[in-house]
N, C-alpha and C positions, 0 to 999 in steps of 0.2 A: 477796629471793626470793619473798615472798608476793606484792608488787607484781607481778612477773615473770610467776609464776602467776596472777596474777588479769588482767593485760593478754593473756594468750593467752587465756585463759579466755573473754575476752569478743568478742575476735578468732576465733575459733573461735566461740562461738554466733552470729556475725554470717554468718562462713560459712555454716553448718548455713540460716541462718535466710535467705538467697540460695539456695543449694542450694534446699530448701523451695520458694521462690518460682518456682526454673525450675520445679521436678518438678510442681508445680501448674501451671505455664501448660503445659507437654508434656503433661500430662493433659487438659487442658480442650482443646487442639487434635486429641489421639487422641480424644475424646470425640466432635468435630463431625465427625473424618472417617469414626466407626463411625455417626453419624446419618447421613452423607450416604452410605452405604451401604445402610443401611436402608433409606432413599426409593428409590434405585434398585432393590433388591431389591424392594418392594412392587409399584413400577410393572413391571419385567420379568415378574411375577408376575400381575399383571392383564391385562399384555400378553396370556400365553402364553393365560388363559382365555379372552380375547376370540378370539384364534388356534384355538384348539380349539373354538368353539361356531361360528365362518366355516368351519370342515373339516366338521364334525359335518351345517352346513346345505348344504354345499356337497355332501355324501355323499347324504345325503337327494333333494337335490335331483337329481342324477344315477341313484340309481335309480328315483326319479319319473317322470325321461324315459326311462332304458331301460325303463318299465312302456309307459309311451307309444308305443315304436318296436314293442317286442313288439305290443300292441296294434295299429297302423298296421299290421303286417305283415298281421297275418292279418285283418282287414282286406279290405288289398288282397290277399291270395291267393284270395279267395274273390268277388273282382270278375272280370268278364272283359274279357279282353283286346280289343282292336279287330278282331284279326283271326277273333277267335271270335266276333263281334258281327256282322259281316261274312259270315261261312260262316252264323251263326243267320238272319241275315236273310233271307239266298241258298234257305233252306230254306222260309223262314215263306213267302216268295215266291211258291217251286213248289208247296209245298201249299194256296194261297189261289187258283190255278191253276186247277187238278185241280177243285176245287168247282164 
C-alpha cells in the first residue's frame, strides 16, 4: 500500500510539475501579447499628438488666411473701380478745359 502511495505520489507531482510548466509558458506568451499591446498603444498615442498639433497648425493657419481675406477686402473696397476712374478722368478732363 505504501508502494502504491508513494507511486501516485510521484505521479501526481509529475503532473503538478507539467501542469506548472504549461501555466508558465501561457504566462510568458499573455506576457509578450500585453507587451505588444503596449507598443501599439504608445505609438497610437504619438500618433493622435502628432494629429492634434497638424489640426491645431492647420486652425491657425486658416485663421491666418481669413485675417488676410479680411484684410484684401477692405483693401480693395476702398480701391476704385475702372468705371469710376473713367467717370474721374472724364471730370479731371473738363476741368483742365475750363482753365
Amino acid at each position: 500500500m505504501k508502494k502504491l502511495l508513494q507511486d501516485q505520489c510521484e505521479e501526481y507531482q509529475g503532473y503538478l510539475g507539467v501542469l506548472g510548466e504549461n501555466f508558465i509558458s501561457n504566462m510568458k506568451l499573455l506576457a509578450e501579447s500585453v507587451s505588444g499591446v503596449q507598443k501599439q498603444l504608445v505609438a497610437l498615442r504619438d500618433m493622435v499628438a502628432r494629429n492634434t498639433e497638424d489640426i491645431e497648425a492647420i486652425r491657425i493657419s486658416q485663421e491666418v488666411t481669413q485675417t488676410d481675406v479680411e484684410s484684401i477686402k477692405h483693401v480693395i473696397k476702398k480701391r476704385v473701380d475702372i468705371d469710376e476712374f473713367t467717370a474721374l478722368e472724364k471730370r479731371v478732363a473738363v476741368l483742365e478745359r475750363r482753365r
